[in-house]
C-alpha positions in Angstrom: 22.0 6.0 77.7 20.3 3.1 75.6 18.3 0.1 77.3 19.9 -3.4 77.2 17.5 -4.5 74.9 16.7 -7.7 77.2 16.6 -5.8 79.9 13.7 -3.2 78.6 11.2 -5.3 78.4 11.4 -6.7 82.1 11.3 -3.1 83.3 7.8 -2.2 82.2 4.4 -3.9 84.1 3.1 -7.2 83.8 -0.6 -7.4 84.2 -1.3 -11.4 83.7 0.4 -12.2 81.1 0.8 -9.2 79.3 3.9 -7.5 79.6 4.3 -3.5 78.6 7.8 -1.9 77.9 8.1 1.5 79.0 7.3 3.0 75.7 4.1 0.8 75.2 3.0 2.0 78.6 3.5 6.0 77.7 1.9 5.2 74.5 -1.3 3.7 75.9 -1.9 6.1 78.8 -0.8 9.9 76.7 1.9 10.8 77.7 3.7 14.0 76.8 5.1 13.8 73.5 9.1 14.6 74.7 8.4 11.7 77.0 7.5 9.6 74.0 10.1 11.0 71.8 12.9 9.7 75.3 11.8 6.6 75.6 12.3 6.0 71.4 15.6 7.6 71.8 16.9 5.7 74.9 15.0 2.2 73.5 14.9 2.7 69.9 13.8 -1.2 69.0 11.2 -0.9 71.2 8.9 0.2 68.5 9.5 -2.6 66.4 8.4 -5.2 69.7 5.1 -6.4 70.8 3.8 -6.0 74.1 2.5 -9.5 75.7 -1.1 -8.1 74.1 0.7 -8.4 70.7 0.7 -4.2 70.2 3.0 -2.1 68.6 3.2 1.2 70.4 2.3 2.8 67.4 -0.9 0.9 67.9 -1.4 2.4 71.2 -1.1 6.2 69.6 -3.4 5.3 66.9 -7.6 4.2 67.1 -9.2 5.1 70.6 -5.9 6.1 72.1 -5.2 8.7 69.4 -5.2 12.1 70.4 -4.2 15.9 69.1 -0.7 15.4 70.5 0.2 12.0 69.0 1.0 12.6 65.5 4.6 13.6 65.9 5.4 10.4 68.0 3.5 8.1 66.1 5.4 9.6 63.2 8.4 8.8 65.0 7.4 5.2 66.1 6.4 4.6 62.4 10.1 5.9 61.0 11.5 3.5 63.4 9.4 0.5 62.9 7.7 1.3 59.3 4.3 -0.9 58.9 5.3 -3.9 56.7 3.1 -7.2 55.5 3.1 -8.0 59.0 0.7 -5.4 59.8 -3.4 -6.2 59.1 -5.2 -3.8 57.0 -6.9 -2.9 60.1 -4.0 -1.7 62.3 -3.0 0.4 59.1 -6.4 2.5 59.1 -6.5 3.0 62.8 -2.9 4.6 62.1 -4.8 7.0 59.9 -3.1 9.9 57.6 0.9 8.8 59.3 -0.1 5.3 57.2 -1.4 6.5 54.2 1.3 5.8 52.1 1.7 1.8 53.8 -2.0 1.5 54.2 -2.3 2.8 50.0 0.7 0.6 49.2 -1.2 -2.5 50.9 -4.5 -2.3 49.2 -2.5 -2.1 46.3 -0.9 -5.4 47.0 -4.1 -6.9 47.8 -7.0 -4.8 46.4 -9.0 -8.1 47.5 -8.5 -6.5 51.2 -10.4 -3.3 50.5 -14.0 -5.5 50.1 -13.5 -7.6 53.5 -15.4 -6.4 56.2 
């Protein structure tokens, strides 16, 4: 059964003032790839929110949460929630070879962003 989509969010922790859906907290601590895969089924919008940090969960699969397991899901995440201007040039490489084609389609936008440190 799908999440009330107001309802989804208030389910998850809040540490401070940072809340974490369900699928933001089984993206940041590994969690086994079917569990992922649920969550997105039962809440798909949830990859298209922000946790109270301001995170994707795809950014929680990616950089120094990344592991051998993640690709599938952060596949997933990315087909349900596709990186758009929105996302910094940054975010798009720690997404690595899932965002290649948003990440090349980017710099072409703005070749500018490929000199900034």
């Amino acid at each position: 059964a799908a999440l009330d989509e107001e309802r989804d969010i208030s389910i998850g922790v809040t540490r401070g003032e940072r809340k974490m859906a369900p699928l933001h907290l089984a993206a940041k601590f590994d969690a086994p790839t079917p569990l992922l895969l649920r969550l997105l089924e039962a809440a798909p919008h949830m990859a298209a929110r922000k946790d109270g940090a301001g995170r994707f969960p795809a950014h929680y699969l990616a950089g120094s949460y990344a592991t051998d397991h993640t690709a599938p899901a952060l596949a997933a995440l990315l087909e349900h929630h596709p990186p758009n201007e929105e996302w910094p040039l940054r975010d798009l490489l720690r997404l690595g070879a899932c965002a290649e084609i948003y990440t090349l389609a980017r710099l072409q936008a703005h070749p500018q962003e490929a000199s900034e440190p």
